[in-house]
N, C-alpha and C positions, 0 to 999 in steps of 0.2 A: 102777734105774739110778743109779750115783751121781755126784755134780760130777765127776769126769773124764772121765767117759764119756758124757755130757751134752753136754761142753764137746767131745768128739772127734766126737759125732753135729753138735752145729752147722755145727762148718767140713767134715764131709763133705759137708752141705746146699750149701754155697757151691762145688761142681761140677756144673757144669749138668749132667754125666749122671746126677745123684741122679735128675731128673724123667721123667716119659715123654713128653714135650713141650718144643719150645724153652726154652731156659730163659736166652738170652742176657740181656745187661744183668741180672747178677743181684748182687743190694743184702741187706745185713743190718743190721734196727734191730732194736736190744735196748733194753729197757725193764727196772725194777725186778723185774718179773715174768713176762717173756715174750720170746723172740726171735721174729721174722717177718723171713721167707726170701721176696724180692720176687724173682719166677722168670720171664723172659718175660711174657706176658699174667696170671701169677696170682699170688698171696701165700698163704704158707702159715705161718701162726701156731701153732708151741709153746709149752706152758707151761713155768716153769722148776721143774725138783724140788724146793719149796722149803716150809714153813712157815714161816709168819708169823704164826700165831696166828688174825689177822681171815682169812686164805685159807691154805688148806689143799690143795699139791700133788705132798705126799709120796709119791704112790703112782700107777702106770699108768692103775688104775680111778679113782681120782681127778681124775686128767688129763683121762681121755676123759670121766668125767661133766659136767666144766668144759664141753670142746668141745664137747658136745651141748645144752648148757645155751645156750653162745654162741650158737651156732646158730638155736636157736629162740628166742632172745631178740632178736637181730639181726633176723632176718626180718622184725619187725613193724616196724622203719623203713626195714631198707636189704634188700628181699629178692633184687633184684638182682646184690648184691653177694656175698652168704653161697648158699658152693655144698654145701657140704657136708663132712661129719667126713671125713678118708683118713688110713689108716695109713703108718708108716714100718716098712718090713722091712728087712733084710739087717744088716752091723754096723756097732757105735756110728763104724767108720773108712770105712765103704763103703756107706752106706743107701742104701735107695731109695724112692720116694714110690708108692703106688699110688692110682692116681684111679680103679679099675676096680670097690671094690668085693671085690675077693676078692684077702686078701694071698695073697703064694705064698711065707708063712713068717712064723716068728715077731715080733710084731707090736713093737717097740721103742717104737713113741714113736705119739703120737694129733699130727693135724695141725688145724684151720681154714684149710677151702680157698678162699679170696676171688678174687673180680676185684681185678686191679691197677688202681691208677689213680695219677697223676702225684703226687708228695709236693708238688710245686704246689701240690695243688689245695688243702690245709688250711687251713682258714680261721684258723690260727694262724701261717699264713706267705702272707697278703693283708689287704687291708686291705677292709672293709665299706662295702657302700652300702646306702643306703636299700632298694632293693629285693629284696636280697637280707636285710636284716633282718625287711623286711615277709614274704619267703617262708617267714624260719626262723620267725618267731611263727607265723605260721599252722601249721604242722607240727608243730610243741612242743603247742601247743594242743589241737590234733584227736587228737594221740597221746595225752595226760593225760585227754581227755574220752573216751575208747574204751578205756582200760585198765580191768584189772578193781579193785575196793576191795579191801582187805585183810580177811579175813575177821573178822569180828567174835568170832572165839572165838582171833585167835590174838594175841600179842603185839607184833605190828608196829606200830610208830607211836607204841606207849604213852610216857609222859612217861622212863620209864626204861630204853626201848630208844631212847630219843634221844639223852640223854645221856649214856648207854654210850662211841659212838663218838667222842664229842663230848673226853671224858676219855682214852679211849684214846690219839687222835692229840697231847693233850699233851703225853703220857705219853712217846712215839717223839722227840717235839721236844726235850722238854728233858734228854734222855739226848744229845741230840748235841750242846746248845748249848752255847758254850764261856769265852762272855762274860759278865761277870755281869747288863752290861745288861740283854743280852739273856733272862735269867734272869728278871729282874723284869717285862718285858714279859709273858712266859709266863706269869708268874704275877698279873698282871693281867689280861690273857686270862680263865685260869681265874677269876678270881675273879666277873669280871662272868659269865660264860658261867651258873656255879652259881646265881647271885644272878638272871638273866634267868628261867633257864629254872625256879626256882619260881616267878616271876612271872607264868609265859605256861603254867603247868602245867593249868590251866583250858582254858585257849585250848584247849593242844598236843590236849586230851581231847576236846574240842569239834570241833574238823577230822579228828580221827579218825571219830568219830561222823557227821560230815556225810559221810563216806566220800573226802577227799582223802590217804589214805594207799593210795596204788596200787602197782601194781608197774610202776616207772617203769623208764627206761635206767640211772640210778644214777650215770652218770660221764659226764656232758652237760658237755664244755667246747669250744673250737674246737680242740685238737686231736685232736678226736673228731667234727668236723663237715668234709664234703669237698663242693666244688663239682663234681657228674658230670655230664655233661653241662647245663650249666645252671642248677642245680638244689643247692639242700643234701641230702647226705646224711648221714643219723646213726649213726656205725656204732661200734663194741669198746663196746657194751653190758656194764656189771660183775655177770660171772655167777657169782664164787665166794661171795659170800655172799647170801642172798638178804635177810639184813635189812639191808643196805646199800644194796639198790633198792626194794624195800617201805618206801619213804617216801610223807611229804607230797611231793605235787606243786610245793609253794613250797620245800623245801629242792631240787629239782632246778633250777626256774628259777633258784636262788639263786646256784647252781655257774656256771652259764652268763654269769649278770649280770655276778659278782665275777672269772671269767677278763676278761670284756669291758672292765673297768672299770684292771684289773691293767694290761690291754695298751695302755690312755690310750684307747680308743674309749668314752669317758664317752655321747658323743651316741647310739651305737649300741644303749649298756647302754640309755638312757631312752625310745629309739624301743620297744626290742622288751620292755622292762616295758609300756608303754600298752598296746602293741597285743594283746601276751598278755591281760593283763586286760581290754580291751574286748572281745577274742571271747570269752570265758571266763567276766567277771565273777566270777572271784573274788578280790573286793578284799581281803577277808579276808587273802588271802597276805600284803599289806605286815606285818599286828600280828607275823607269825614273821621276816621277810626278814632284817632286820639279823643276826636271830639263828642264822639258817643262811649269811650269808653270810661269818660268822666261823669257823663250822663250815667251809665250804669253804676259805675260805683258808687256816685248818689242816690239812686236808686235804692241800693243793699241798705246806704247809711238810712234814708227815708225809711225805711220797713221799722230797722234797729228803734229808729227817734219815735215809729206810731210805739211799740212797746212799750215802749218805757212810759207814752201817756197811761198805760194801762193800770188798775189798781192791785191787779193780783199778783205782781211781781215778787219774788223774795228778797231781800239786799243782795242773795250772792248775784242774781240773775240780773239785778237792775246794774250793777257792776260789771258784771261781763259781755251788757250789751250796751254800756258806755265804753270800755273797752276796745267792743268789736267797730261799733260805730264811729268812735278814731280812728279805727285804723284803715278804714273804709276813704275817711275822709284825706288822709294818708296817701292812701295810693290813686287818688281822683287827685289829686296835687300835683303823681309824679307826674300823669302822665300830659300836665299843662307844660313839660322842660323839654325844650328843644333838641333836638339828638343832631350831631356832627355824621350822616351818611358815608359810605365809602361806594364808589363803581369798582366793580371789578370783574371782569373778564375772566374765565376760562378755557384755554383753545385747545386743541390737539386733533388728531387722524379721531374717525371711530372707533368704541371699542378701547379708547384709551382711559376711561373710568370719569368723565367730566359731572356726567348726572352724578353717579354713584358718589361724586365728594362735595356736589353740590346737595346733596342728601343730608350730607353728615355735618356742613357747615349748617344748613338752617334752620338745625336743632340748637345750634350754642352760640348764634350771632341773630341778632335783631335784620336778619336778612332774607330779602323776597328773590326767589330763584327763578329765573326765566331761562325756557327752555326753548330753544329754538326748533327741534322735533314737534312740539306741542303746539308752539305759538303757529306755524308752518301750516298747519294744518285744518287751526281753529279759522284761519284768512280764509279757508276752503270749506268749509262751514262742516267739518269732520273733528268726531270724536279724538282723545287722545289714542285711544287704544286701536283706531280704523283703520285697517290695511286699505291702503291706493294700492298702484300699480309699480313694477319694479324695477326696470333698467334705468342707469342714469339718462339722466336727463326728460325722464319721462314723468307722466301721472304728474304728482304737487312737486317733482322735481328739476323742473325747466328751470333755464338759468334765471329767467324773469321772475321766478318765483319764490329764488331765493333772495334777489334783490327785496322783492317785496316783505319778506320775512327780515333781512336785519333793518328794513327802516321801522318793521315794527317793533322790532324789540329794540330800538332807539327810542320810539316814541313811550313804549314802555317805562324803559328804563328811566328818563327823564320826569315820568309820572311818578314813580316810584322815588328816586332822591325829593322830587318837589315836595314829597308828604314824610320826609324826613328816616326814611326807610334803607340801611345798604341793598345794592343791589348786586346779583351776578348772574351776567349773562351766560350764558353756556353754551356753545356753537362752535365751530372747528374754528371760527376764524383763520380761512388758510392765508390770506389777503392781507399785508402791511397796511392797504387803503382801509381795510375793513376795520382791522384792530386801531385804526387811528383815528377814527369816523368816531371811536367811545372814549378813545384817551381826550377827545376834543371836546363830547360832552362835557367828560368830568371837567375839563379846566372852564369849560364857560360857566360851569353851576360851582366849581371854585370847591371841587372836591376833591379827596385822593385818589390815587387811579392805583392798580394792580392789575398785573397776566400773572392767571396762573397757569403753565404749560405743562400740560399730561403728555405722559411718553411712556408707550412699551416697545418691544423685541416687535416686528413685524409678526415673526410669528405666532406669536402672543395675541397681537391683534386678529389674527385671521382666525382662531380660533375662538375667539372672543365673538367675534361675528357671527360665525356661521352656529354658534351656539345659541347665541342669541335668535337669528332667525329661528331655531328648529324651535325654540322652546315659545315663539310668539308672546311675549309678555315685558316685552320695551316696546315706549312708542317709536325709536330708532326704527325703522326702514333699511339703515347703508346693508348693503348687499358689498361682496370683497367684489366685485367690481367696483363699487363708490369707494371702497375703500382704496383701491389700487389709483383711480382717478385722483383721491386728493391725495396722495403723496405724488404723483407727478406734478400737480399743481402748488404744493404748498410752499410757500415763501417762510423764510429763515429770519428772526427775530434780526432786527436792527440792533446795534451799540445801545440807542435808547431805552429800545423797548426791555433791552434785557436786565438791562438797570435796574427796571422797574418791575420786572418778572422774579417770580417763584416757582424753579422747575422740580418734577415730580414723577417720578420713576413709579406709574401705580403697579407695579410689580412687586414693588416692596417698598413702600411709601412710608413715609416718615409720622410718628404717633400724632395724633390731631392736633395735640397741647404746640407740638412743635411748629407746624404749621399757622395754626392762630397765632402766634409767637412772631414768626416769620409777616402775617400778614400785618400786624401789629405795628410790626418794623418798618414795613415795608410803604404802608399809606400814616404813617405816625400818631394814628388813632387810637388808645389803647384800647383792649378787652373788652373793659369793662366799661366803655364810652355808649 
């Protein structure tokens, strides 16, 4: 079928009697690659006749292997949604759709047959709340840990299947750009991009080998994320190539971060990085993140620059997809500039609010939270949420066990500053050796250091606890037995330490501005670093 005839099957689609079903209120989005015909209760997605080199959908068989590819790609996050392949019969001026399973005539054109749902609902057209970013990490999450790895005998993920695409989308960008500014940005881009990625060529070979190059969704942004009943769903999985989703799992998170970050939800992008990584642990992703997160935002800019080859643009459109395409190329710039890190430590009894302010910092600092409850536990191959057993010293809480837990979140921690990231640990640190064990990190990695020390009323705390326990919903365990243990044990802040400390009454703690204020101060980093 060729571009006219293509273009004559579209607008037949846009008569409700193409359907064998209501087809009232019916809508047509076209995309770079694909028209979808929103028909009554369904949506039915073609591809368009087209090469492009990276997708290839020159041919019917080609098409339909795409929509069967969708299909089953789809289903592992939205299966509700994806009904199934149906043909288009009759002609390119008079089609018809068949849902039945058996055309009754030559087959024109291959569909994706969806449930419809409101263009409302895309989280590219609402704004984000905390609980609905805590539902998408967990989903993101659970989907990367149940995909399969990429086979070790094939070449997905390699240092030079990364960079392939990475060079490609350049390539598309600076064929459209028109400015020479913007020329030279591109070509700073590229330059860092080459000079990263033999940097991280080790790494890139080492994540493969640990098995995080899966076969992911591939094109995870919010206009790819829909609120259905309640609920995110993840849906137009990128099925025409398959080394384009045969990635690391950190360039997928990366795509999702850098839309979130594009669209000013900065707080959004930092909740649902923590949260990915503390159910996940794999901190590891930060050492690549910068460097697939310029990969995606060329990506965006790539989409913008196929556009604008197009002919049926209008000035205002070809304009404000020059525009968007700066701006694209913009924030793939920022994220080539180095960030100045901070370590900082959080200590106190349990119960004294450490998580709950490490909560509220990692929304408004470029800062990854480690928790030593979680980290504790993850060593013992247990959920965050998984009740062990519960007298001190017992279950995951032997003294050897805790040992084992701050040299992890040392190792951690040190993983975290390497990939340019603040870090804050959070753990009672009752121990002068312990809290000195991170002050020693930071001066070898030639960082700022900060204690922040939580403190209530005892009593405060004992009620804190046993509430906590009743209501089962902190990965915390301390029972006021652990609690009563570590105030007999806890060691009192040295002249040094306390220099370099910010104490913290969470009874009635000081407004956040003042505390970032105070941290500010206190590792001489500003805010806004």
């Amino acid at each position: 079928m060729d571009a006219a005839e293509f273009s004559l099957l579209v607008a037949g689609l846009l008569d409700p009697r193409a359907y064998p079903h209501p087809a009232g209120n019916l809508e047509h989005i076209e995309t770079h690659i694909s028209h979808v015909l929103l028909a009554g209760d369904f949506a039915y997605k073609l591809k368009k006749p087209l090469d492009l080199g990276f997708l290839d959908f020159s041919t019917l068989e080609r098409r339909r292997h795409c929509c069967e590819e969708e299909l089953r790609l789809n289903r592992r996050l939205a299966p509700d949604l994806y009904l199934g392949v149906v043909p288009v019969i009759g002609s390119p001026g008079s089609p018809r759709v068949q849902t039945d399973g058996h055309p009754g005539g030559a087959v024109l054109e291959y569909a994706v047959r969806m449930r419809r749902f409101a263009q409302s609902a895309l989280l590219n057209r609402r704004a984000m709340d905390p609980g609905l970013v805590d539902r998408l990490a967990d989903r993101i999450a659970a989907f990367h840990a149940r995909i399969p790895p990429a086979p070790r005998d094939s070449a997905y993920g390699t240092p030079s299947a990364v960079l392939a695409p990475m060079i490609e989308n350049l390539r598309h960008v600076r064929r459209a750009a028109e400015r020479a500014d913007r020329l030279e940005v591109i070509d700073r881009i590229e330059s860092w991009t080459r000079r990263r990625w033999a940097e991280l060529t080790q790494i890139l070979n080492s994540r493969r080998e640990e098995g995080r190059v899966r076969e992911c969704h591939g094109d995870m942004h919010r206009g790819n994320i829909a609120l259905v009943d309640g609920e995110p769903v993840i849906f137009d999985a990128l099925e025409f190539n398959p080394a384009l989703r045969w990635i690391d799992t950190a360039s997928e998170l990366a795509f999702l971060l850098m839309d979130l970050e594009e669209a000013g939800e900065q707080a959004s992008a930092r909740r649902l990085l923590n949260r990915y990584l503390e159910l996940g642990g794999d901190y590891g992703a930060l050492q690549v993140l910068d460097f697939y997160k310029v990969y995606r935002a060329m990506v965006r800019a790539k989409v913008l620059a196929i556009r604008l080859g197009q002919p049926d643009l209008s000035p205002e459109e070809e304009h404000a997809d020059r525009e968007s395409c700066a701006r694209y190329l913009s924030l793939a710039e920022s994220y080539t500039r180095g960030r100045r890190p901070r370590l900082l430590i959080a200590c106190g009894l349990s119960g004294s609010g450490k998580s709950r302010l490490g909560r509220r910092l990692r929304e408004v600092l470029p800062i990854i939270h480690l928790r030593s409850d979680v980290e504790r536990k993850r060593l013992f191959g247990l959920a965050a949420d998984a009740r062990s057993v519960g007298a001190p010293g017992s279950g995951v809480y032997f003294p050897k066990a805790t040992d084992w837990t701050y040299e992890r979140l040392y190792r951690l921690a040190g993983v975290v500053l390497a990939s340019g990231y603040d870090v804050l640990v959070d753990a009672t640190f009752l121990t002068r050796a312990r809290r000195g064990l991170f002050r020693r990190l930071a001066e070898a990695r030639a960082v700022p250091f900060a204690i922040l020390v939580l403190d209530a009323p005892i009593d405060v705390l004992r009620r804190r606890v046993i509430r906590r326990l009743a209501e089962g919903c902190d990965e915390s365990e301390a029972s006021l037995a652990v609690l009563e243990q570590q105030r007999e044990t806890c060691e009192c802040l040295e002249e040094a330490e306390a220099a370099r400390s910010l104490q913290i009454d969470s009874t009635d703690p000081p407004p956040l501005a003042d505390i970032l204020t105070r941290i500010a101060s206190l590792t001489g980093v500003p805010l806004d670093a």
